[in-house]
N, C-alpha and C positions, 0 to 999 in steps of 0.2 A: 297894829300890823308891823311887824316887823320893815329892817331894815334890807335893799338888797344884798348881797354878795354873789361875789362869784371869785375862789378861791382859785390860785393859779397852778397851772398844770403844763409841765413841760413833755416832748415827745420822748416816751421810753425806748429803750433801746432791747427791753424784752416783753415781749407780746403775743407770747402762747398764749400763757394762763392771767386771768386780769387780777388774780391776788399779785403775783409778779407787778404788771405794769400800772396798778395801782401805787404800789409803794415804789416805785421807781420815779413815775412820775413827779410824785411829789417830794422825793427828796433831791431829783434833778434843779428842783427851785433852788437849792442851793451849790451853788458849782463845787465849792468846796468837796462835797458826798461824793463825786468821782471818782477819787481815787481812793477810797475805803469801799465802794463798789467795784472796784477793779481786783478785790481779791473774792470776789464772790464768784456763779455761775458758772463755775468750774466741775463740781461733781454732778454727775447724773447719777440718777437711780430709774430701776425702775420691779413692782412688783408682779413675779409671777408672769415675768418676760411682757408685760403690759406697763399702762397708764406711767409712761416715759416722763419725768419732775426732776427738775434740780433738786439739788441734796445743802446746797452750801448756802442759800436766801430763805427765810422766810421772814413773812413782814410781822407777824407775831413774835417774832424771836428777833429783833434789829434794834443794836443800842442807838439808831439814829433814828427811832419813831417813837413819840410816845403812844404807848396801847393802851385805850380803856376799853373797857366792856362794859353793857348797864341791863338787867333784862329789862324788856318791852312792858310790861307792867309796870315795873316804875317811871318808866320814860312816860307813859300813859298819862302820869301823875302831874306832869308839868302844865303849865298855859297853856290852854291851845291843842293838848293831848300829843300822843305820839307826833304829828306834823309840827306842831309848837313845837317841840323838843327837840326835831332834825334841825329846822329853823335857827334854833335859841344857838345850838350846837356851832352851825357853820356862820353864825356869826359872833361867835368869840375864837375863831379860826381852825373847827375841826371840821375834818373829810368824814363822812358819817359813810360807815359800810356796813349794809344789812343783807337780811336774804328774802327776796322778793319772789312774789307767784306772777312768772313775767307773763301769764296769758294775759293780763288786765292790763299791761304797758305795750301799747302799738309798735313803738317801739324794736321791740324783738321778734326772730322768726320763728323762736321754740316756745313751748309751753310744760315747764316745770319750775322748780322752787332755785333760785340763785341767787349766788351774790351780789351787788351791786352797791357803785360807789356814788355819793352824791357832793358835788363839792360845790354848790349852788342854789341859789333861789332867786326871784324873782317876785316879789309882795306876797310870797308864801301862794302864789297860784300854780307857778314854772319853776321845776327845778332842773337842776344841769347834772346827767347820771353820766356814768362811763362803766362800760362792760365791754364784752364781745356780745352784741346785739346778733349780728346777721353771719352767719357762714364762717365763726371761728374768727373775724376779725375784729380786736381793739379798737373802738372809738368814741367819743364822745356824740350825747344826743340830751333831749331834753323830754319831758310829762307832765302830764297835768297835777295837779294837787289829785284831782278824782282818782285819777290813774294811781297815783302812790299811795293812797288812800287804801281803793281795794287789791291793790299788790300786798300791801301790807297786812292786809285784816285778818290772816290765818295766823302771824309770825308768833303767837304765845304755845299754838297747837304742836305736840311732843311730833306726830305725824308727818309735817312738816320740813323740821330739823332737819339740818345738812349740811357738811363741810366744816361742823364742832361749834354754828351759832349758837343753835339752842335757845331761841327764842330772846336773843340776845342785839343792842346795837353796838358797833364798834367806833371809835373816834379815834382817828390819827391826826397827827401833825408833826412836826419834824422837833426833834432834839439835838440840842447842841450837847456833842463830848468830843471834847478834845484827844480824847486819845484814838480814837476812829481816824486810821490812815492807813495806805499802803505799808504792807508788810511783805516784802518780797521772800520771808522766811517761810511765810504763811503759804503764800503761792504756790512754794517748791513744792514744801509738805503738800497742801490741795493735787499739784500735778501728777507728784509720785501716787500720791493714793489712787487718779483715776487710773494711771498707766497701768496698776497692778490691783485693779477691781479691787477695794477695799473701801468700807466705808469714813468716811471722812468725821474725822473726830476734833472737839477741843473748839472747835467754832461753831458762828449761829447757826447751828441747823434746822430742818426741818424738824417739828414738833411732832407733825402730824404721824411719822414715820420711826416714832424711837418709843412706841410700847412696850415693846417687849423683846428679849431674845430672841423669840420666835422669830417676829415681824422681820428683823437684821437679816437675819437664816434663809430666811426664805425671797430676800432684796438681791436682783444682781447691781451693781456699782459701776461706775466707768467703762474703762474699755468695751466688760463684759455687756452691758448696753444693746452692744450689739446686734448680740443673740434676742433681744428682744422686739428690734427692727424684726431681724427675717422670723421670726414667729409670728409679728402680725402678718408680715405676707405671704408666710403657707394659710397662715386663716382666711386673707384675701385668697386665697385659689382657692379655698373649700366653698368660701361661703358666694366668694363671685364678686366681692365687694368689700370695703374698707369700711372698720366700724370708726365712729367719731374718734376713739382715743387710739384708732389705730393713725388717723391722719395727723392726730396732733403730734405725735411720738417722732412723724416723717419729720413735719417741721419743725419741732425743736431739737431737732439733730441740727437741719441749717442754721438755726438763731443761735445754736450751742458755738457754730463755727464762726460765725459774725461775730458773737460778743469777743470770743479768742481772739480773733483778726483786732478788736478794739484795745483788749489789754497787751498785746504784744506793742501796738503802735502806743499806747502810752510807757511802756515798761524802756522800748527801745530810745524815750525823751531823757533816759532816767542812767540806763546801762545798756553797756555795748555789745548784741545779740545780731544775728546777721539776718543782714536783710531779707536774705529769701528765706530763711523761716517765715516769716510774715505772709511774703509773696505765698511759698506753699499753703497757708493757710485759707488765704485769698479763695486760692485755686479748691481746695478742699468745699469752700461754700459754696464757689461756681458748681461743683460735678453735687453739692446735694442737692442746688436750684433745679439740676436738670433734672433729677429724681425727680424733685414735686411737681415737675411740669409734663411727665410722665405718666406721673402719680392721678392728675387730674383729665389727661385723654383716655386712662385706661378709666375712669370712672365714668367718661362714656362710651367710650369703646369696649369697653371687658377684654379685651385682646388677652389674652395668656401671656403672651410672648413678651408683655410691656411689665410683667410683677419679674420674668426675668431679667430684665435691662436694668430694673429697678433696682434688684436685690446686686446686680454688677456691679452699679455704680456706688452703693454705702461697702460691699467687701472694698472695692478699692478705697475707697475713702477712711475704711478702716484697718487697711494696710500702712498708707500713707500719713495715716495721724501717727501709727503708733513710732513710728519711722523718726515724723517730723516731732515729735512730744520729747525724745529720748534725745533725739538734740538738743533740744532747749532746755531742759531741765540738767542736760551736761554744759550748757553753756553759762546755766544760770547760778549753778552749784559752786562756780570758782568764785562767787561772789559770795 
């Protein structure tokens, strides 16, 4: 029997999506990773005025993870079977992410096929996962051996697949490269692009999203974003209600403005940027907090009148950004 572990996991600071706060997490273990994550989380994208995703992080494409991949048939093959092999895994210090049938993990409130990160065990009976279990929230919980057991027993089945595993497990853990630092060149570039809806080139981008020309074509980029918010919320007044990637799109517009408020307050330790840029940004997160706290009485209420206060409050916010962005990027440019 193996030995225990429990790999350490610091609180991320983006926690839409748990591919996000998965690798954020654990590269916050090392303090150093902050400020080569401070030129991140800058572009959005999003397709087909939906499913709202940074453009500028992914944890498959980040010279400060290293990525394996192994199919689940071979992992099979080790002591102990697939479980020996998650085991074997997080105790030579990898985070193991696969995609699990969460109906068989208590755990969770949905039932379909997802990702999930394990960065623990316990005499191989308990292990220690992290997803968004309940209601779109990031957090850390625990399972039985049985439970991961029959989560996993479909993972080689083609049917299955989701999110580019493929019947596959992934191992991360943090790599040291020295040239991973703030680039405040980098920044600009990232800000100019969102300010003028383009997609962001020449850095780790998203994988998932660079197929084809097509796919590009048919992507709106920063600013334009926008127009993808109020799309979901004429959908919300047809259909009467908010689909799931309609809600996530509200909040990762606020987490968008949080992380900003973050990198401004580190950029300003660095060069001298005025202070109420920051403040307006502050403010910019307040008026989208108000949105989602709208966002969640109209989902009892249905009120009509709350999808327009709603949509009020992101036009102004996206009046205000582009205002407050055009600033900063002329303050940052003398540099």
């Amino acid at each position: 029997m193996g030995r225990n572990v429990k790999l350490p996991l610091q609180e991320p600071f983006s926690v839409t999506f748990p591919k996000d706060a998965n690798a954020v997490s654990i590269l916050l273990n090392e303090p150093k990773t902050y400020s080569w994550l401070m030129n991140c989380f800058i572009q959005l994208t999003c397709r087909e005025n939906q499913f709202l995703d940074y453009y500028d992080f992914y944890y498959r494409n980040c010279p400060l993870l290293s990525f394996q991949r192994i199919k689940a048939e071979l992992a099979e093959q080790a002591e102990g079977g697939l479980i020996g092999f998650i085991s074997a895994a997080l105790e030579k210090g990898y985070y193991v992410i696969l995609s699990v049938e969460t109906k068989y993990i208590s755990r969770y409130d949905f039932n379909f096929f997802h990702d999930m990160m394990i960065y623990g065990h316990e005499d191989e009976r308990l292990f220690y996962i992290a997803d968004n279990f309940s209601q779109g929230k990031y957090s850390r919980s625990v399972c039985s051996v049985e439970e991961l057991t029959r989560a996993t027993n479909r993972i080689k089945e083609p049917q299955t697949w989701r999110r580019g595993f493929e019947g596959t497990l992934e191992l991360l853990s943090y790599r040291e490269e020295e040239r991973a630092e703030f680039e405040l060149y980098r920044v600009i570039e990232s800000l100019k692009d969102y300010l003028e809806s383009r997609a962001t080139s020449r850095w780790n981008v998203n994988w998932d999203m660079m197929w084809d020309t097509y796919e590009n074509e048919n992507r709106c980029f920063g600013m334009q974003c926008y127009e993808g918010i109020y799309h979901n919320i004429q959908i919300a007044r047809e259909e009467k209600s908010f689909a799931e990637s309609d809600h996530r799109a509200l909040f990762l517009e606020q987490e968008h403005k949080k992380i900003m408020e973050l990198r401004l307050q580190f950029i300003r330790e660095r060069y001298p940027i005025s202070e109420d840029i920051i403040s307006e940004y502050h403010r910019l997160c307040e008026i989208c907090g108000s949105a989602m706290c709208l966002k969640l009485k109209y989902d009892i209420t249905k009120k009509e009148e709350l999808l327009d206060r709603i949509e009020g409050y992101f036009r102004m916010v996206q009046e205000k950004e582009m205002s407050v962005l055009s600033r900063l990027v002329s303050e940052l440019g003398s540099w």
